[in-house]
N, C-alpha and C positions, 0 to 999 in steps of 0.2 A: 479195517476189520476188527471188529473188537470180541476178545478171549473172550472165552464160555463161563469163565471165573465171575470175569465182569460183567456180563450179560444177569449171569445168575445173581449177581449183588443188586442189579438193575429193579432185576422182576421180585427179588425178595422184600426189597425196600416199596417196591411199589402195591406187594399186596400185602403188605403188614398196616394193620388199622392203627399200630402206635407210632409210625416211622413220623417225621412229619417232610418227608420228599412228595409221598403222592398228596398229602394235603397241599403243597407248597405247587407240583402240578397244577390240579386243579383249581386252584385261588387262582394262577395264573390266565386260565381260561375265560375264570370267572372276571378276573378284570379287564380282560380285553372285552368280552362283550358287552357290560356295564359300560365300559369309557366308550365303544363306539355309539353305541344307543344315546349315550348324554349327546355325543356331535351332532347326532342326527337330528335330535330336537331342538337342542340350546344352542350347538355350533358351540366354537373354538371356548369359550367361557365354561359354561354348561358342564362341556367336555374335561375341560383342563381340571374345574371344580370337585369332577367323579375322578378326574386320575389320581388325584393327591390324595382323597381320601381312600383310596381301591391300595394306593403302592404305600402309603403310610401306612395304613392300619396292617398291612399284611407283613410292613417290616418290623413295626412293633409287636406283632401278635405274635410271629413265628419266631422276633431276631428279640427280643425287649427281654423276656424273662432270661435265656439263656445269657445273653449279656450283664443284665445287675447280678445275676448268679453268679458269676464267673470277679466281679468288681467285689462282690460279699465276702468268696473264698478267697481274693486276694486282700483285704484290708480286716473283716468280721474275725474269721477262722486265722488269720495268722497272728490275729495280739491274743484271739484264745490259746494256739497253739494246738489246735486240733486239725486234722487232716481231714478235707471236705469230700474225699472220696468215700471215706466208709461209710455205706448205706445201714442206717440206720435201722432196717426191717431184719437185718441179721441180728442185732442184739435182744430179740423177741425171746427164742428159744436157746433157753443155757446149756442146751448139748449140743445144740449146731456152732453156738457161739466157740466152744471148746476146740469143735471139731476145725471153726475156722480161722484159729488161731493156730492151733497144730499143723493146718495143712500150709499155711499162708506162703506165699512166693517167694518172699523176702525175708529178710529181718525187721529193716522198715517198716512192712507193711502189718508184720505181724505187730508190732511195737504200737501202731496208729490201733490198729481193733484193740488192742490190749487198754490201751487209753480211754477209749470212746468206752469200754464195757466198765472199765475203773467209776467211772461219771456218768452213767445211764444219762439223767436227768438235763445233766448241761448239753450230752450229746443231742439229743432228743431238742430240747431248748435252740439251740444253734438252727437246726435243720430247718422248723418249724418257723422261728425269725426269717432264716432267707425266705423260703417259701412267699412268705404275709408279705417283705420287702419286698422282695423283687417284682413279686405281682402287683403290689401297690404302686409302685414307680414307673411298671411297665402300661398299668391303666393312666397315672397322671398325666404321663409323658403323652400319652394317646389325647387326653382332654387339652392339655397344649397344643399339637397338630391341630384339633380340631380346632382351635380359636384362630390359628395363624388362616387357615383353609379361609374360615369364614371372611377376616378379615381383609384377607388378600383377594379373595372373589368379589367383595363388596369395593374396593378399590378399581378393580377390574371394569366390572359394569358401568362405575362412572364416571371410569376413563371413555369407555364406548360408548354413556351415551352424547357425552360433551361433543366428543366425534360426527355421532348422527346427529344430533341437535344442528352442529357447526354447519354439517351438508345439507342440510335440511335450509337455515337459513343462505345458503349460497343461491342454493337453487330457487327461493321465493324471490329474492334479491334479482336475479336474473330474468326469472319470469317478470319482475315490475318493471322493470328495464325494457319488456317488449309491449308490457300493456301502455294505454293513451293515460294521459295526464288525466285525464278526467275522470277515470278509474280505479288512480292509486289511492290507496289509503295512507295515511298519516299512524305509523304508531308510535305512542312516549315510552321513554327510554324506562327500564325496568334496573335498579338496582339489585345485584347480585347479593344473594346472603347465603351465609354457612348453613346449611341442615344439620339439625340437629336430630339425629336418632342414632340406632345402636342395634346389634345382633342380637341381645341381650341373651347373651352366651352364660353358661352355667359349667361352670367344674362339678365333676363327680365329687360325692362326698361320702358316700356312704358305701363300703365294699364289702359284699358277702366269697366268705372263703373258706373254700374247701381245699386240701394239701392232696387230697388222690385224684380228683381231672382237673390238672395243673392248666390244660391248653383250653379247657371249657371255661375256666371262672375267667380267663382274660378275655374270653370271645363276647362272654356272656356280659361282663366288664363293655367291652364296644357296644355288641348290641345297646344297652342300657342306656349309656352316652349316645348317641344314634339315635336312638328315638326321645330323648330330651333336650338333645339340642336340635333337633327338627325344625327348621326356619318356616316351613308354612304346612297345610295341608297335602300338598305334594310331593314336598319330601318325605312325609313321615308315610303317606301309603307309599314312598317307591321302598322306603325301608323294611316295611309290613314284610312285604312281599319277597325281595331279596332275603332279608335275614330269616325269614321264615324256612324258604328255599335252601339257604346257604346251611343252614343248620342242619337238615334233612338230610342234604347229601353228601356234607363235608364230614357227618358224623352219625349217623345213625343206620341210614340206608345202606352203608358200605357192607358192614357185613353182610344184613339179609342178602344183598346181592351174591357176594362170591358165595352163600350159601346155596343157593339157587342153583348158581351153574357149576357147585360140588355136587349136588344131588343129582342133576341132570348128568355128571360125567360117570357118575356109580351107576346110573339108570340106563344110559343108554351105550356105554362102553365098557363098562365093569372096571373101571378104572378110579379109584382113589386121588384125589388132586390139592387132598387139606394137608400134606406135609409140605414143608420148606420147598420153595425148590432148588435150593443149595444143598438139600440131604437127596431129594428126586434125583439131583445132575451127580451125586458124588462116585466119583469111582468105586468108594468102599463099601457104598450100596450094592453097586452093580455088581463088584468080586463076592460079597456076603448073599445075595442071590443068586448067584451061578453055581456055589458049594453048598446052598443049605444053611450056611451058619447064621443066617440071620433072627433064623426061631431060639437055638442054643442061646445067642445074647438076649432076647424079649424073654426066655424062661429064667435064665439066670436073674437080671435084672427083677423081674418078677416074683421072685424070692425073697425080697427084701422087706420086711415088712412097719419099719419106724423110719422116722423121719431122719434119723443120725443115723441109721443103716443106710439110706439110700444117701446122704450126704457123704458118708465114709466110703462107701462105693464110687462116687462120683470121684472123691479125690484119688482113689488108685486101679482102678479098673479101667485106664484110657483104652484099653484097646477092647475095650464092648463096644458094638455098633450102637446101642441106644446113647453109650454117652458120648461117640465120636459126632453119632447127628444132632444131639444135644447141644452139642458144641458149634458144628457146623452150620446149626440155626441161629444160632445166636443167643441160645438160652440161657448157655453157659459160656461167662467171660475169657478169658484167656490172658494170664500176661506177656505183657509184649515180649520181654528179656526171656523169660524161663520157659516159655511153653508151657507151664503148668495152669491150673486154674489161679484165679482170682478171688480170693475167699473174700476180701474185702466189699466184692460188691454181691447183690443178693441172687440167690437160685430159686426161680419156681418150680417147686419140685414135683406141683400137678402138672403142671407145662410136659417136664421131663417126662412124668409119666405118659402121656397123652402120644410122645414120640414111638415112644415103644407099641402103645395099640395101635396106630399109625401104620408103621412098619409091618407089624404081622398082618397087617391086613390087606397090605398093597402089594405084601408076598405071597398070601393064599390066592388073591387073583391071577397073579402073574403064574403062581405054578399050574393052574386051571385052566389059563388062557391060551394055552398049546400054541403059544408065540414064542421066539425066537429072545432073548432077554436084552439086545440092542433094540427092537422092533416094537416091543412094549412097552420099555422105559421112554424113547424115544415117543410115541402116542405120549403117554401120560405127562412127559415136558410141554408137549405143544399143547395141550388139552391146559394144565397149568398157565402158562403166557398166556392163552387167549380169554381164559376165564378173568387173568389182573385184565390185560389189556382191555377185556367188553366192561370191566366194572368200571375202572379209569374212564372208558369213552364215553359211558352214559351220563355217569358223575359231572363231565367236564358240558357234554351236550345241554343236561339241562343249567347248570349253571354257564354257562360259554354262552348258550343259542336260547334256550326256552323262555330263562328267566329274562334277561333285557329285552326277549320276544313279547312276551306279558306287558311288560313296563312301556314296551312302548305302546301296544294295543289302550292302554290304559290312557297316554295320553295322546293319542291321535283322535281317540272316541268321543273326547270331550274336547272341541277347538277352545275353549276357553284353559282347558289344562296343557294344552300342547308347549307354550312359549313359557321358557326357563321362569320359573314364578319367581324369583328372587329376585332375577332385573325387573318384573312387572313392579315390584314391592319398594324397590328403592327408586324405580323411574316417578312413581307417583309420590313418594316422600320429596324427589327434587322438586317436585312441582310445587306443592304446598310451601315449599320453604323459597319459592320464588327463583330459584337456580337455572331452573328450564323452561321453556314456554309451556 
């Protein structure tokens, strides 16, 4: 059975549009259905073909930046002597930067922002290099995969077709064997020669980059590669279509979705469903609902009216509900040793505010709704899970089921497009080059 703790980190992770767990979800969907549709057409080749490039690209796209990140802050940031955790978007405003030196966890840590704001420029400088690096090594490395994929596949097929060629000649061989002498044919022996052709594979050379959608410029990175290294016309419409798809729903659609079924849970249950729902399951919700006090903390808070008021609030007001669910969202860091905040890393402090309107608002329902306050919150949890869970299931449905459903309608329609065009392409280069009958 697993805690409610964990449940709630489950569904949190899984309706947050920045996590990359439910991206990681459904990629997996998505590449199960992709690799079974390539067997069903191309069989064990075809298929193996779509798996390497389905679990490749998804390890480098999810696992490639966080890794040269992590190799930058271990060799880059350690001969600078700068600490790769301080978020850079804190050094913007020089009264939060104060505040976040003032408030900091540590001494350490205080000492690391103290640095970073000393050198704006090199801070700033350092961040921006990993950035462009680690993206750029995570697309090359991707354009590597793809040349081994290609090469290893073209190896593949004509291993298989020497194979069918081989069976093929047994079987003529056998059938001459029962025909009359008077019907054999005679044929001269064919010497065997090397083919000469090639994938004529291309490395990426040219990368556009943007440092604020860190997981788009590498998606958009593969797309690019994907459809230039495109081996025939079949490949490149099955990529049309997929990355068309993939894009849609891996990133764009998600919101509007759990928008959807937010408006529908205010419309048809009066029930609020756009807070966390590790702030929906928290105890301190529940106690700060049953006494009232949960408006006293949305007015205090509310009072605040600059940006280092509402930051110098965050650092000593633990015990308001807006910054305990602030917290309990994930908005605001925590560090591990002290329990205090983490000044080091950055607060959005629209975020924070948006918790607060939130909350008063899923409290005026609740005290309207002349339900019992286990009874309402309880609704408004499952109402939450099922809203991630319908968006996760449509997301995964049509990239899992719809899209390899297309792809294959695509090549079942045209029996000329059906059979893996890449063995068609190198079967007939063996031929030319005298390798095969």
């Amino acid at each position: 059975m697993i805690d409610p703790i964990t449940t709630a980190k489950i569904f949190s992770s899984l309706g947050n549009s920045s996590s990359l767990f439910p991206i990681a979800v459904k990629d997996a969907a998505h590449i199960a259905g992709m690799t079974t549709a390539s067997y069903i057409t191309g069989k064990e080749i075809e298929g193996k073909d779509r798996l390497i490039d389905e679990v490749g690209s998804t390890a480098m796209w999810i696992g490639g930046i966080p890794f040269y990140k992590k190799v930058i802050d271990l060799t880059l940031y350690k001969l600078a002597k700068y600490s790769p955790n301080v978020d850079v978007r804190i050094l913007k405003d020089e009264n939060i930067l104060k505040k976040a030196i003032q408030h900091a966890p540590t001494k350490e840590i205080q000492e690391n922002i103290k640095k970073a704001a000393g050198n704006v420029k090199m801070a700033k400088g350092l961040n921006l290099a990993k950035f462009l690096t680690a993206t750029a090594l995570t697309l090359i490395s991707y354009s590597s995969l793809t040349t081994f994929r290609h090469k290893h596949t073209e190896k593949s097929i004509i291993k298989e077709i020497h194979k069918e060629e081989a069976e093929k000649k047994l079987k003529e061989e056998y059938f001459k064997g029962k025909m009359s002498p008077a019907f054999k044919s005679i044929k001269s022996d064919t010497k065997n020669q090397n083919p000469s052709f090639g994938m004529n594979l291309h490395a990426l050379q040219d990368f556009m980059f943007n440092p604020v959608k860190n997981m788009q410029i590498v998606d958009a990175g593969i797309t690019a590669s994907r459809f230039s290294e495109s081996r025939n016309p079949q490949d490149f419409m099955g990529y049309v279509i997929k990355e068309g798809s993939f894009w849609t729903f891996m990133y764009f659609a998600v919101d509007k979705i759990q928008e959807h079924f937010e408006k529908k849970s205010e419309q048809k249950y009066n029930k609020s469903i756009d807070l966390d729902i590790r702030a929906i399951q928290s105890n301190e919700v529940k106690k700060g609902f049953k006494k009232g006090t949960i408006i006293a903390s949305v007015e205090e808070f509310n009072k605040l009216k600059t940006p280092e008021d509402i930051y110098e609030f965050l650092c000593t007001k633990g015990d308001n509900l807006v910054v305990k669910m602030a917290k309990e969202s994930g908005i605001i860091k925590l560090h591990e040793n002290t329990d205090k905040i983490d000044t080091q890393h950055y607060i959005d402090l629209d975020k924070v505010k948006k918790v607060g309107i939130k909350l008063e608002k899923l409290y005026k329902q609740y005290s309207t709704s002349g339900e019992e306050i286990e009874a309402f919150l309880g609704k408004t949890i499952k109402l939450k899970r099922g809203s991630v869970l319908k968006n996760i299931g449509v997301c995964m449905g049509v990239l899992g089921l719809v899209v390899p459903g297309l792809i294959l309608a695509m090549r079942f329609m045209n029996k000329d497009n059906k059979d893996f065009m890449v063995k068609k392409e190198i079967h007939k280069k063996l031929k030319q080059g005298n390798v095969v009958a």
